[in-house]
DSSP file (Angstrom, degrees, kcal/mol; ACC not computed):
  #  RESIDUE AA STRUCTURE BP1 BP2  ACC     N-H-->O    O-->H-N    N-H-->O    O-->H-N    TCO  KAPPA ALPHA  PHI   PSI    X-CA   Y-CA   Z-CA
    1    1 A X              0   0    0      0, 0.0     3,-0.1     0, 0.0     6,-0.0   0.000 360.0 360.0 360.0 133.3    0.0    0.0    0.0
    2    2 A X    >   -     0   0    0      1,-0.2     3,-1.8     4,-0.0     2,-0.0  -0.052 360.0 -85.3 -72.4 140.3    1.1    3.2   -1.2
    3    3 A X  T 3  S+     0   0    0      1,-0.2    20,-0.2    20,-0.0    -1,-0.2  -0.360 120.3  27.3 -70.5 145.1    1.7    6.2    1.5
    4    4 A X  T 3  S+     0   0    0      1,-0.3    -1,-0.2    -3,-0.1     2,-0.1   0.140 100.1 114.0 108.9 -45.3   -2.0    7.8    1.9
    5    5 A X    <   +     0   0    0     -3,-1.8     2,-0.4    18,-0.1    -1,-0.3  -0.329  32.1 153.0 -99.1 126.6   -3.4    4.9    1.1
    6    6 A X  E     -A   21   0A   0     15,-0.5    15,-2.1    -2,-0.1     2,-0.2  -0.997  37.7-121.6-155.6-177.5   -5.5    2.6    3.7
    7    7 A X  E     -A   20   0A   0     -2,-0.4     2,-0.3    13,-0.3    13,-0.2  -0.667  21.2-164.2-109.9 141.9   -8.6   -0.1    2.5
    8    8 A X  E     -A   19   0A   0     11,-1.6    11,-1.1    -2,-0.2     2,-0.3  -0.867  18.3-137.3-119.2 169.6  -12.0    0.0    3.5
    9    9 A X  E     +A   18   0A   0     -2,-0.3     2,-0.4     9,-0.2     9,-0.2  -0.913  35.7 169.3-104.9 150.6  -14.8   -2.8    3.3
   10   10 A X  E     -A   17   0A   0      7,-1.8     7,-1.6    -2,-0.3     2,-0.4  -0.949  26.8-131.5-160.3 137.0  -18.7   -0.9    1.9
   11   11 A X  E     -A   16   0A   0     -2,-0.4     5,-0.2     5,-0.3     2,-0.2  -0.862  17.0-172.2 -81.1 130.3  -21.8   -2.5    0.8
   12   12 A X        -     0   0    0      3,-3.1    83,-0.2    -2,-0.4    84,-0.1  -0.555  53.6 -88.0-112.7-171.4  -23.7   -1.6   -2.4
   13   13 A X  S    S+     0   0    0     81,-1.1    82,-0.2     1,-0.2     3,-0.1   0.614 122.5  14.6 -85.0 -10.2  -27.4   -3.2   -3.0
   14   14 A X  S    S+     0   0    0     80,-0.6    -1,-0.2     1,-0.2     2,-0.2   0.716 119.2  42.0-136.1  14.1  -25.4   -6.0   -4.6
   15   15 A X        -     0   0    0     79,-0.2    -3,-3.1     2,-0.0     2,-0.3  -0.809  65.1-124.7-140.7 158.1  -22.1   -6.2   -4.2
   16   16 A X  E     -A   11   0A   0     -5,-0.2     2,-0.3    -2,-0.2    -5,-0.3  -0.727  38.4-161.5 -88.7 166.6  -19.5   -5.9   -1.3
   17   17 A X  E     -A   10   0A   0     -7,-1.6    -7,-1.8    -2,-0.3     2,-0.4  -0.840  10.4-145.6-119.9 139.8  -16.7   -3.0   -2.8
   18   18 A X  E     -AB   9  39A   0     21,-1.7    21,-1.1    -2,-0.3     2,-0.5  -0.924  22.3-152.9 -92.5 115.8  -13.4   -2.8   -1.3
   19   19 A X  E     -AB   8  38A   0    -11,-1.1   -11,-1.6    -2,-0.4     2,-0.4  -0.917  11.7-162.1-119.0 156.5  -12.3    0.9   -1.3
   20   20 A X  E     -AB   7  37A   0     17,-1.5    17,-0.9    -2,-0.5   -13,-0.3  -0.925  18.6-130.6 -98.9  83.1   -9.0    2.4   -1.3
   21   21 A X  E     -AB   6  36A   0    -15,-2.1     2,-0.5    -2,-0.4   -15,-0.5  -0.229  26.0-163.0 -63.1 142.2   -8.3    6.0   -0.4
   22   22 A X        -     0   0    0     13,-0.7     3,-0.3   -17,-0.1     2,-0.3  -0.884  14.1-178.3-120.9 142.7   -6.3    7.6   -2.8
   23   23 A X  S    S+     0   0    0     -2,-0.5    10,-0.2   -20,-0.2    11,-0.2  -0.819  73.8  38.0-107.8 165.5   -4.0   11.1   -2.5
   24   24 A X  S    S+     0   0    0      9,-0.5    -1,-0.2    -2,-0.3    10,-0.1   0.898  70.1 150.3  76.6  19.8   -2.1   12.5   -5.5
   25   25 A X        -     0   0    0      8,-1.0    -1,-0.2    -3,-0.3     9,-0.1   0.525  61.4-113.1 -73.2   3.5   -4.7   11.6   -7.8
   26   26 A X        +     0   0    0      4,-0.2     5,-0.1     5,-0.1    -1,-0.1   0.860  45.2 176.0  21.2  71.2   -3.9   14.2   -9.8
   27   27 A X        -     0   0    0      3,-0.6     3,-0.2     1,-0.1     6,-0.0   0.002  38.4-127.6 -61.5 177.4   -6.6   16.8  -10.0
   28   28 A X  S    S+     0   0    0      1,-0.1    -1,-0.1     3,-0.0     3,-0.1   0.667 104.8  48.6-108.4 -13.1   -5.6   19.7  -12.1
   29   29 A X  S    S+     0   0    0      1,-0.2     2,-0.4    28,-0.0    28,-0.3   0.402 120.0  34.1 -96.5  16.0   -6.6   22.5   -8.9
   30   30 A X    >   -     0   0    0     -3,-0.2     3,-1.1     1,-0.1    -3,-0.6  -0.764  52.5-158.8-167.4 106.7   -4.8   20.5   -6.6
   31   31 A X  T 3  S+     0   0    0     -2,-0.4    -7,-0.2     1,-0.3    -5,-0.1   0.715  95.4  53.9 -95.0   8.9   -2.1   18.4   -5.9
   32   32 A X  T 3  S+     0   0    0     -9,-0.1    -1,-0.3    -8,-0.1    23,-0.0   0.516  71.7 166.0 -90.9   4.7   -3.6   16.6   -2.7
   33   33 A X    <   -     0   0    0     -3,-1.1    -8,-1.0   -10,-0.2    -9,-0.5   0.016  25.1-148.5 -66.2 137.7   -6.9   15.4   -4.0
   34   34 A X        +     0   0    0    -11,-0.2    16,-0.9   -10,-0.1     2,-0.3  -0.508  28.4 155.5 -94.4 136.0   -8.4   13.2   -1.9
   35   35 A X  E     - C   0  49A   0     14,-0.2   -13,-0.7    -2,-0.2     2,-0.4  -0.984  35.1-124.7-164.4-168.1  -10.5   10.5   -3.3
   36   36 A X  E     -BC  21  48A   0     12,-1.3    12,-1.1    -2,-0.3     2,-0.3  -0.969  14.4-162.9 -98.2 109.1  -12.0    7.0   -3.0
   37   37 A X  E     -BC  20  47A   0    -17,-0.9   -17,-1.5    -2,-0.4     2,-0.4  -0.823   9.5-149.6-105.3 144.8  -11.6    4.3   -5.4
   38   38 A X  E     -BC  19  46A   0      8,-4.3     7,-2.2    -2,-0.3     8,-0.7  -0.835  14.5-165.3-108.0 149.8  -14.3    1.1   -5.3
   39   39 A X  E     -BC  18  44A   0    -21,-1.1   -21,-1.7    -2,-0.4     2,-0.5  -0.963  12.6-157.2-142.0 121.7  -12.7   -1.5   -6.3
   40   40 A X  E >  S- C   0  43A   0      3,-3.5     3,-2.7    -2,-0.5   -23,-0.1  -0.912  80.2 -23.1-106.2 109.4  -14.9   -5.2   -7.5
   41   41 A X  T 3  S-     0   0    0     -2,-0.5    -1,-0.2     1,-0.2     3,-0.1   0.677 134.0 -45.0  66.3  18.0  -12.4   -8.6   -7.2
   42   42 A X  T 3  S+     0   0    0      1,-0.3     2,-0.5    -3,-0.2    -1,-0.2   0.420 116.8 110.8 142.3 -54.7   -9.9   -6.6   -7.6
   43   43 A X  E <   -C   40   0A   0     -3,-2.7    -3,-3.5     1,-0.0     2,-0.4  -0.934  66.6-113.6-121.6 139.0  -10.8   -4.1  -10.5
   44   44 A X  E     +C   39   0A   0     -2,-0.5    -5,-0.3    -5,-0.3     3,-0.1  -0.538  42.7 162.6 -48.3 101.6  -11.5   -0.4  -10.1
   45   45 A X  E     +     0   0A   0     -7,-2.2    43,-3.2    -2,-0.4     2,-0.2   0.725  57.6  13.3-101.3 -36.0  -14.8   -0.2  -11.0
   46   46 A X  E     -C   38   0A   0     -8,-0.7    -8,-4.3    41,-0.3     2,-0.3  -0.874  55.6-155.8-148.9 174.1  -15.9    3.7   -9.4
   47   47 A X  E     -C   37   0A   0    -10,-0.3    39,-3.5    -2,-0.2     2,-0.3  -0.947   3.1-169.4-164.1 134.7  -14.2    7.2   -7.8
   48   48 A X  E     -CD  36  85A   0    -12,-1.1   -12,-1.3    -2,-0.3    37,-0.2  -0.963  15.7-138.5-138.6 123.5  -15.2    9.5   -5.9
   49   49 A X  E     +C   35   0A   0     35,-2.9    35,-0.2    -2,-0.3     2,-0.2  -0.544  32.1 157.6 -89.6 144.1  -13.4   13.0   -5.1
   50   50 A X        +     0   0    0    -16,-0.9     2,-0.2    32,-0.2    32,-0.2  -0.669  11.7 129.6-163.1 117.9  -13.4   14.3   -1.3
   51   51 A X  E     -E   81   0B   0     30,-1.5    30,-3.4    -2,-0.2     2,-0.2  -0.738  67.1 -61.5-144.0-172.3  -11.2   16.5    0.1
   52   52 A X  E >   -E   80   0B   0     28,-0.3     3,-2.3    -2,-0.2    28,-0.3  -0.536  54.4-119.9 -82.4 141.8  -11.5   19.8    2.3
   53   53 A X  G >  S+     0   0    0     26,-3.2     3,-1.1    24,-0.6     6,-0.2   0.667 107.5  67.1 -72.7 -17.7  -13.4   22.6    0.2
   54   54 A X  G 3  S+     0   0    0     25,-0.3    -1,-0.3     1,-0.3    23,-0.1   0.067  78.7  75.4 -77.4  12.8  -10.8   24.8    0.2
   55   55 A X  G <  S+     0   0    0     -3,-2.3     2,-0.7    22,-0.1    -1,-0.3   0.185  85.7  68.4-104.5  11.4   -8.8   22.7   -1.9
   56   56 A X    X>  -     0   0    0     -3,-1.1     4,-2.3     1,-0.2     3,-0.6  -0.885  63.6-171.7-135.2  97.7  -11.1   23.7   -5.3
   57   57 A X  G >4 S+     0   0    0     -2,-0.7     3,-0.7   -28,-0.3    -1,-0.2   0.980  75.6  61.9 -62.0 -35.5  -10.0   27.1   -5.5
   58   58 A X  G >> S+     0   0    0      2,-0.2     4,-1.0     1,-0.2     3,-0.6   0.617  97.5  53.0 -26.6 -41.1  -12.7   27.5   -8.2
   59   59 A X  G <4 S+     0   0    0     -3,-0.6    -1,-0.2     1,-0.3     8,-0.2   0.589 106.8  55.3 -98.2 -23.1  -15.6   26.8   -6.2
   60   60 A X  G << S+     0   0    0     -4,-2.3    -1,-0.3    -3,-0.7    -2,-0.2   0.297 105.5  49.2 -83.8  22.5  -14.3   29.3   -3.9
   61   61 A X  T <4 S+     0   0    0     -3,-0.6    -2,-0.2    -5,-0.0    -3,-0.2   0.600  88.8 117.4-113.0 -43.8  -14.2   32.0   -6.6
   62   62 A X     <  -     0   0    0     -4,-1.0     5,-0.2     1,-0.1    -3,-0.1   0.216  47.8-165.7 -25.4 115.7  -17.8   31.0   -7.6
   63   63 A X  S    S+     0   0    0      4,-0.1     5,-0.4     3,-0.1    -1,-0.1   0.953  79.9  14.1 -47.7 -63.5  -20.4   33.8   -7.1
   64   64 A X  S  > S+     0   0    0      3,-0.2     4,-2.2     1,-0.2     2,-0.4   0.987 106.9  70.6-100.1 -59.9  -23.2   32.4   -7.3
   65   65 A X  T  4 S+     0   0    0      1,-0.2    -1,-0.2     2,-0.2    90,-0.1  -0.751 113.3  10.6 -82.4 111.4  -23.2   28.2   -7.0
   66   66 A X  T  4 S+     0   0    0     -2,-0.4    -1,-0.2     2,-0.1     4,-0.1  -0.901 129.8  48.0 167.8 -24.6  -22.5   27.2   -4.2
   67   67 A X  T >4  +     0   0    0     -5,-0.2     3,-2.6    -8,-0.2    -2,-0.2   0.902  69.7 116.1 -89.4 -41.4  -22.6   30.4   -2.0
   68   68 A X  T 3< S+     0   0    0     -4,-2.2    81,-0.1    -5,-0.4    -2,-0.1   0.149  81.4  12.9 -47.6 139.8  -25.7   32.2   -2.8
   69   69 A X  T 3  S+     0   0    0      1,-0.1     2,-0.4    79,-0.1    -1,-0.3   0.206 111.1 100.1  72.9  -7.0  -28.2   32.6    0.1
   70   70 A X    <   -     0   0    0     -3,-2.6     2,-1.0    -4,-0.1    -1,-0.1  -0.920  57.6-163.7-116.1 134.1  -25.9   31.6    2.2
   71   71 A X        +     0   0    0     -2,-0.4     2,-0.3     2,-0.1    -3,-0.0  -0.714  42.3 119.4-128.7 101.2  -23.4   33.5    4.7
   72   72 A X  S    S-     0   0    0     -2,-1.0     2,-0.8    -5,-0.0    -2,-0.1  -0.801  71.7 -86.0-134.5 168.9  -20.4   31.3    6.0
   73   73 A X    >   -     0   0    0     -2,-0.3     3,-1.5     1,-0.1    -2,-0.1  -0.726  38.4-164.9 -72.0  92.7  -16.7   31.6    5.7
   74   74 A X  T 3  S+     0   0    0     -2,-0.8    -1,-0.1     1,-0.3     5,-0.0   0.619  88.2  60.5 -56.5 -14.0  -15.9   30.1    2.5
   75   75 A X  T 3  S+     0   0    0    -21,-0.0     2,-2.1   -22,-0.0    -1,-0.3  -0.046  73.7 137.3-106.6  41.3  -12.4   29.7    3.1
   76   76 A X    X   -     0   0    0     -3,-1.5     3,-2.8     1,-0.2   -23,-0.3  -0.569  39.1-163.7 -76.1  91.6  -13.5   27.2    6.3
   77   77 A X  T 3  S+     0   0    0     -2,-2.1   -24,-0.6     1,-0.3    -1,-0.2   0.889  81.9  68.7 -35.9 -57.0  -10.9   24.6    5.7
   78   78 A X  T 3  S+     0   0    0    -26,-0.1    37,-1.4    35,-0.1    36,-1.1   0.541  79.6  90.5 -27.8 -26.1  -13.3   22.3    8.3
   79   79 A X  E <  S- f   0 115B   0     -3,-2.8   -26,-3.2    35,-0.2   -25,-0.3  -0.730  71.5-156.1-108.1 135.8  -15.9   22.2    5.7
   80   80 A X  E     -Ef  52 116B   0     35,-1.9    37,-2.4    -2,-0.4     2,-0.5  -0.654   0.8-152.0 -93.0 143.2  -15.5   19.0    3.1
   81   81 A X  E     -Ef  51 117B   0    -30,-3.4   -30,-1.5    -2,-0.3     2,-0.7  -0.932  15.0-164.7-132.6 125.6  -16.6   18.7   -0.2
   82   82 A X        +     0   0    0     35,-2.8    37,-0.4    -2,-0.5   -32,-0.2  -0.821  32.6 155.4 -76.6  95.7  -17.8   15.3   -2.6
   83   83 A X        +     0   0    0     -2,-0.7     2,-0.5     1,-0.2    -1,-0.1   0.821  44.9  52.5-104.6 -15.2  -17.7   16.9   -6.0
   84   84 A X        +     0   0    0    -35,-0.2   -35,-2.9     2,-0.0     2,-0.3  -0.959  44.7 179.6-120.3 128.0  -17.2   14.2   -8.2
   85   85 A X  B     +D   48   0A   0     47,-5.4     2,-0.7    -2,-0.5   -37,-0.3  -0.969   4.5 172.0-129.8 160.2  -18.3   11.0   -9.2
   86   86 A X        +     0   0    0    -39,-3.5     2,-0.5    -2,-0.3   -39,-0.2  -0.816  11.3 170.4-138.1 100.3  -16.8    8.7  -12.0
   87   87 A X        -     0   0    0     -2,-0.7   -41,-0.3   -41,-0.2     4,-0.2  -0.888  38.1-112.2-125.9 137.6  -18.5    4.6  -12.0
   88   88 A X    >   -     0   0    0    -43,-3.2     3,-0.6    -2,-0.5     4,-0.4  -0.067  32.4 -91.1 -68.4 157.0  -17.5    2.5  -15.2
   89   89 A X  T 3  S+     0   0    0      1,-0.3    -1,-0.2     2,-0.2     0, 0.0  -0.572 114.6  29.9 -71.2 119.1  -19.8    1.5  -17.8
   90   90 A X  T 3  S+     0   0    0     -2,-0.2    -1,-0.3     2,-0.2    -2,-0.1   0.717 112.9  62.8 105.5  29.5  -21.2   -1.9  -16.9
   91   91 A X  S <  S+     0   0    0     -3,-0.6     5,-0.3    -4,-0.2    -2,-0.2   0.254  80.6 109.9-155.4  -8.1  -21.0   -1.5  -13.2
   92   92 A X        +     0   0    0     -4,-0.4    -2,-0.2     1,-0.2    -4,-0.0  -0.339  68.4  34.8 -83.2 150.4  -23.6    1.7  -13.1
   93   93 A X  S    S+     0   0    0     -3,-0.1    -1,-0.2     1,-0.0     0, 0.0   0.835  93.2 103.0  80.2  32.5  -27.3    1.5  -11.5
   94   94 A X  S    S-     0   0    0     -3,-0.1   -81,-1.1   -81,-0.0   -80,-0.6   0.586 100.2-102.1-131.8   7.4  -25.8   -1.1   -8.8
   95   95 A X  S    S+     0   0    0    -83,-0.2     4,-0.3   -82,-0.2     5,-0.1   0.533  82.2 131.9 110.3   5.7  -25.6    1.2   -5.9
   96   96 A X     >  +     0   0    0     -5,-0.3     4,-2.1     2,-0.2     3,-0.4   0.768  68.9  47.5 -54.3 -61.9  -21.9    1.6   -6.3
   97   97 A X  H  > S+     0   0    0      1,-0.2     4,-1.6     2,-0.2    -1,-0.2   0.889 109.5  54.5 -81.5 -27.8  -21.9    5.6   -6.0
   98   98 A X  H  > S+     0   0    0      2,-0.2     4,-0.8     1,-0.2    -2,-0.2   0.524 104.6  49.2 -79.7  19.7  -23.9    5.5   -3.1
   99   99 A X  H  4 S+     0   0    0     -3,-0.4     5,-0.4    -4,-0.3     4,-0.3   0.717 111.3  54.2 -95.5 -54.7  -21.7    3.2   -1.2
  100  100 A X  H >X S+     0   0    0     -4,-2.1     4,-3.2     1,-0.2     3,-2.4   0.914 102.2  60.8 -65.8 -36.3  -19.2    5.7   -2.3
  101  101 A X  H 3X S+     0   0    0     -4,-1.6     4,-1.5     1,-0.4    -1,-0.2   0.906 109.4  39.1 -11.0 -87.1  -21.4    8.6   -0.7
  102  102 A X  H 3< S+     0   0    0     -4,-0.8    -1,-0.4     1,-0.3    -2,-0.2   0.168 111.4  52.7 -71.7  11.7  -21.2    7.4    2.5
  103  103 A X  H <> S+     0   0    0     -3,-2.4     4,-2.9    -4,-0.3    -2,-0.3   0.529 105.1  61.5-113.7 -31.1  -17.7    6.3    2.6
  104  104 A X  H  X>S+     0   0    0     -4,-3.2     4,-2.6    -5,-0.4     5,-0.6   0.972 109.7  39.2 -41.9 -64.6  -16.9    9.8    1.3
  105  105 A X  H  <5S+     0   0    0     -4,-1.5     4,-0.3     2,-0.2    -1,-0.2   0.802 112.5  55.8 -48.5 -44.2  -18.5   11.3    4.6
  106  106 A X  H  >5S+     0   0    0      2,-0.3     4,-2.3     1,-0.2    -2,-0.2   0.927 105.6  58.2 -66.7 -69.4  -17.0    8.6    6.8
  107  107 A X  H ><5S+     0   0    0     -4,-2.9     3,-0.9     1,-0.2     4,-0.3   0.789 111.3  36.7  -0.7 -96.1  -13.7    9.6    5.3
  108  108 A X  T 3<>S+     0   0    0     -4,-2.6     5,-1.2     1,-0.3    -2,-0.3   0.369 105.7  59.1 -73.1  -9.4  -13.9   12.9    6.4
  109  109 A X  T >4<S+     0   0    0     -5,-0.6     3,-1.1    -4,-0.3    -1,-0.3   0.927 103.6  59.9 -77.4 -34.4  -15.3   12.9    9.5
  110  110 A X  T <<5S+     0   0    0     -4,-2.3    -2,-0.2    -3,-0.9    -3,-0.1   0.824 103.7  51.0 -68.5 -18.2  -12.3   10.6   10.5
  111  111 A X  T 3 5S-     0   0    0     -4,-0.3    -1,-0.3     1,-0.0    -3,-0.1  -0.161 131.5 -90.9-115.8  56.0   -9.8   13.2    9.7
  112  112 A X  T < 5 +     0   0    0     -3,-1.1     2,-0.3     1,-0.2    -3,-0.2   0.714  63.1 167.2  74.9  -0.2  -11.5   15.8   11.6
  113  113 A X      < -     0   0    0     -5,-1.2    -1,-0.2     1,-0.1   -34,-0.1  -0.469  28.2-151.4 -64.7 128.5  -14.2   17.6    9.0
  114  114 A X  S    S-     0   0    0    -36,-1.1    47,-1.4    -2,-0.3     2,-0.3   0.762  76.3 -18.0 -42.2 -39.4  -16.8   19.8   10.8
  115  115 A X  E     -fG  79 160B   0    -37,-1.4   -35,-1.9    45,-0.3     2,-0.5  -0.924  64.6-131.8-164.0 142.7  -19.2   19.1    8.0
  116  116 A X  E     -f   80   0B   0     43,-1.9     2,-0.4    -2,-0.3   -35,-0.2  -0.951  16.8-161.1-108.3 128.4  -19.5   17.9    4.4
  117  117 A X  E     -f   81   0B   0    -37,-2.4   -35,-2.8    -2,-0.5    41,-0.2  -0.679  11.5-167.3-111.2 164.5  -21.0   19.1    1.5
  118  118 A X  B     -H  157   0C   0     39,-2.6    39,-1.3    -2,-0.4   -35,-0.1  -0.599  14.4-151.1-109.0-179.2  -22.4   18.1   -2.2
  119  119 A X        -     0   0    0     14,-0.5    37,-0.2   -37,-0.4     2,-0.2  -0.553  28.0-179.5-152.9  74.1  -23.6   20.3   -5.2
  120  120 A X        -     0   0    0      1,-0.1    35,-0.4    -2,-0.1     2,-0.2  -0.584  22.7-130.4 -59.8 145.0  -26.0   17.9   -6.8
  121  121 A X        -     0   0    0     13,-0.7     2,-0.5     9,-0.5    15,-0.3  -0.389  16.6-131.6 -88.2-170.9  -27.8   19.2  -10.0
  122  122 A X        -     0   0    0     31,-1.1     2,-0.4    -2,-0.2     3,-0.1  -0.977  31.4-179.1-150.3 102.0  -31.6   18.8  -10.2
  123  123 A X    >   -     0   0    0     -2,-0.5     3,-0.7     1,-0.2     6,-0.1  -0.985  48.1-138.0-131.0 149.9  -33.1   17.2  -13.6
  124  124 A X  T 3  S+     0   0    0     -2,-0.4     2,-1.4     1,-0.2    -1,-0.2   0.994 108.0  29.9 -64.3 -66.8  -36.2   16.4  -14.9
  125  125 A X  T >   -     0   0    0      1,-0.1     3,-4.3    -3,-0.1     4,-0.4  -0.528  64.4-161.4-140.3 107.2  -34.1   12.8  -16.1
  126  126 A X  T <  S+     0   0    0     -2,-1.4     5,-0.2    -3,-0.7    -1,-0.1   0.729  84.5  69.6 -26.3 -36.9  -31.7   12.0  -14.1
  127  127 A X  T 3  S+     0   0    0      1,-0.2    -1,-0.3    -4,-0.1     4,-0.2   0.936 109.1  37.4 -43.5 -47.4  -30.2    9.8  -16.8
  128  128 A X  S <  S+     0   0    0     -3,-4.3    -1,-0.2     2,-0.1    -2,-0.2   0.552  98.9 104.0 -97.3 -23.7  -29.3   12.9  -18.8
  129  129 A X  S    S-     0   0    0     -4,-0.4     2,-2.1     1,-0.1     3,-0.1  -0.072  93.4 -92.3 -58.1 163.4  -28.4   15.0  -15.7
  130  130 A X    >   +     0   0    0      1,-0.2     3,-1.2     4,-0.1    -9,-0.5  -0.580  50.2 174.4 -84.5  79.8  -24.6   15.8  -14.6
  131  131 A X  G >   +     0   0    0     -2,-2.1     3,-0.8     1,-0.2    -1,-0.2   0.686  56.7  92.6 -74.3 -13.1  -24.7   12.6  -12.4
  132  132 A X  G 3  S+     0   0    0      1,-0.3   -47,-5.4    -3,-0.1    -1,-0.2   0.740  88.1  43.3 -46.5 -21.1  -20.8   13.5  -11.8
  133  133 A X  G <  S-     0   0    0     -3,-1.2   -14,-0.5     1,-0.3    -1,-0.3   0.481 117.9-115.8-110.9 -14.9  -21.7   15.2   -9.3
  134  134 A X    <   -     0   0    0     -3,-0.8   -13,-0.7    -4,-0.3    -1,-0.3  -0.169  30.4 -74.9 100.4 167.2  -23.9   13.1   -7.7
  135  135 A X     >  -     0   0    0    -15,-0.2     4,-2.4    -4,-0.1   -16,-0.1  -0.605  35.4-118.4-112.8 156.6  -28.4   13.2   -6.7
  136  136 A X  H  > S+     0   0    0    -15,-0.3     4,-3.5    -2,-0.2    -1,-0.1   0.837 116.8  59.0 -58.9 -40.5  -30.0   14.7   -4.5
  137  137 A X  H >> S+     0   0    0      2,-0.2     3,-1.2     1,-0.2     4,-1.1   0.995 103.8  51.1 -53.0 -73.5  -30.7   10.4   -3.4
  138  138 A X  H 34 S+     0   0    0      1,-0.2     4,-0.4     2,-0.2    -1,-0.2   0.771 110.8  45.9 -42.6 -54.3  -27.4    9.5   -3.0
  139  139 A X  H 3<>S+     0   0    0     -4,-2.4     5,-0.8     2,-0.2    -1,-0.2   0.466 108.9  51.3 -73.2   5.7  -26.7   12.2   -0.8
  140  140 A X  H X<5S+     0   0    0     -4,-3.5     3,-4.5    -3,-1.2     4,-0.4   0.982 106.7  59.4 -55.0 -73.7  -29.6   11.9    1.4
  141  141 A X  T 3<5S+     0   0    0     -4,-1.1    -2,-0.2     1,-0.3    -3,-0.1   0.416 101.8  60.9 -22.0 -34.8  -28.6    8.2    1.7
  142  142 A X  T 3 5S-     0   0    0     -4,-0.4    -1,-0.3    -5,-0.3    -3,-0.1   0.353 126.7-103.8  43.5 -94.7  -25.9    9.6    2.9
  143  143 A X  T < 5S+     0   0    0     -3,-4.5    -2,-0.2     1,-0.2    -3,-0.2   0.044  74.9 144.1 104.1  -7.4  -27.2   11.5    5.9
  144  144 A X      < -     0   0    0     -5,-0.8    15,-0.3    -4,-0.4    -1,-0.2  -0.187  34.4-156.5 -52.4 141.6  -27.0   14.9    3.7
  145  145 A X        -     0   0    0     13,-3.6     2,-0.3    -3,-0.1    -3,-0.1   0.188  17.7-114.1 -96.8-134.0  -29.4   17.5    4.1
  146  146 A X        +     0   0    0     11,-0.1    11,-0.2     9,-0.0     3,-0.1  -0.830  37.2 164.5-104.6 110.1  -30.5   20.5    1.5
  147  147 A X        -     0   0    0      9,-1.4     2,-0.4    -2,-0.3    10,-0.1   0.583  58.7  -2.0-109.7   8.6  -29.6   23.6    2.8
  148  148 A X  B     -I  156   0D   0      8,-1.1     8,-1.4   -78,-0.0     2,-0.3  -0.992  45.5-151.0-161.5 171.5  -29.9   25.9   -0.1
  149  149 A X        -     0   0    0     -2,-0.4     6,-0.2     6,-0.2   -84,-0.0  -0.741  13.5-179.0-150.4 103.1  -30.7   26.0   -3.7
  150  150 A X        +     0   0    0      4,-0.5     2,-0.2    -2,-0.3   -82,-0.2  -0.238  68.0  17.7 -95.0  32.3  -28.9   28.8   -5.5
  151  151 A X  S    S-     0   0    0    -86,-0.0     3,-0.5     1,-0.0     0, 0.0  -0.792  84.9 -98.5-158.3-166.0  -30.3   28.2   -8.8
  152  152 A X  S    S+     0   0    0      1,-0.2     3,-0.1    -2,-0.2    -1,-0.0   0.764 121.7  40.9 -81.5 -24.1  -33.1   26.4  -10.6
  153  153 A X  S    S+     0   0    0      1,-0.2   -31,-1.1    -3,-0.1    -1,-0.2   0.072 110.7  63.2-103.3  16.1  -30.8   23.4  -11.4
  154  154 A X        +     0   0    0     -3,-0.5    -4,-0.5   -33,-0.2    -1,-0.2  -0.447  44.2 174.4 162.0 133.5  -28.9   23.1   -8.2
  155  155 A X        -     0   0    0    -35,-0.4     2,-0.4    -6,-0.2    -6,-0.2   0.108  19.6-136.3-102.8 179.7  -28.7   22.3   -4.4
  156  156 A X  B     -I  148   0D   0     -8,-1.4    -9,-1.4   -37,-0.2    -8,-1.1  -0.954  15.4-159.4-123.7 157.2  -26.3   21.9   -1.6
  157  157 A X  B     -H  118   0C   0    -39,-1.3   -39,-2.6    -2,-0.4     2,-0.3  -0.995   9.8-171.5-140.2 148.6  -26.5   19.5    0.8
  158  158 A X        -     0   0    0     -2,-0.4   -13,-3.6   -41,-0.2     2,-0.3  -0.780  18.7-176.0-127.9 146.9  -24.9   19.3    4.4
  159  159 A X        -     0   0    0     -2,-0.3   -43,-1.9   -15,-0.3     2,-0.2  -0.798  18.9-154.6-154.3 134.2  -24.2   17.2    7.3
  160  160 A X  B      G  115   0B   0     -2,-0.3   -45,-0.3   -45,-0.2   -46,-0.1  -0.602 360.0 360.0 -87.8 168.0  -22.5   18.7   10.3
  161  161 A X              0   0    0    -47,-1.4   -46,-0.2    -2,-0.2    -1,-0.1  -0.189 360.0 360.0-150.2 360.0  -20.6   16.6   12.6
């Protein structure tokens, strides 16, 4: 095992997944990225990004998505974010990214986040929606909440610790 690196065990609705945390994934804002990988028999099958929110400088630049309506310190290191999710073709629709969901959170609560958030979009069908980012489902399932909706196409969702 790689430094960074430690194994988890996770249940999806049909499968057990083994997950890995990985650092160094190489994100392009960030050379710490934090992430999950699920991994079936073996093979990397899904990914999930989670790191501290202040690690996407971008999303702190944002005007409008994520921050509107809301008045926190954006540059609260404490505060976690899941922004991404990646599951391979032929492994999708088995419960795979919400396993990752909740290992995300689990994650970061163990190294000390105050809270974690998502940025789901909001589509008439989901199929066609930016599922990269993850549903409103998954992160309920979760334990996430909604605390805001800064546009017509998309929420945040919280849990505080």
């Amino acid at each position: 095992m790689a430094p960074g690196e430690s194994w988890a065990n996770v249940g999806a609705a049909q499968h057990a997944f083994r997950l890995r945390t990985q650092t160094r994934c190489g994100h392009p804002e960030s050379e710490t990225t934090s992430g999950l990988v699920a991994y079936l028999d073996g093979e990397p099958v899904a990914w999930c990004a989670v790191e501290p929110r202040t690690a996407y400088p971008r999303m702190l630049r944002n005007n409008r998505v994520p921050w509107e309506g809301r008045s926190e310190d954006k540059a609260d290191s404490s505060v976690w974010a899941v922004t991404c999710f990646v599951t391979r073709t032929g492994f999708r629709r088995q419960g795979i990214a919400y396993a990752l969901a909740r290992a995300a959170v689990e994650f970061a609560r163990q190294r000390g986040a105050g809270a974690v958030e998502g940025y789901p979009t909001i589509t008439k069908d989901a199929l066609l929606g930016e599922l990269h980012v993850g549903t409103r489902g998954m992160f309920t399932a979760a334990g996430l909440t909604e605390v805001s909706q800064p546009s017509v196409r998309r929420v945040v969702m919280r849990i505080d610790f």
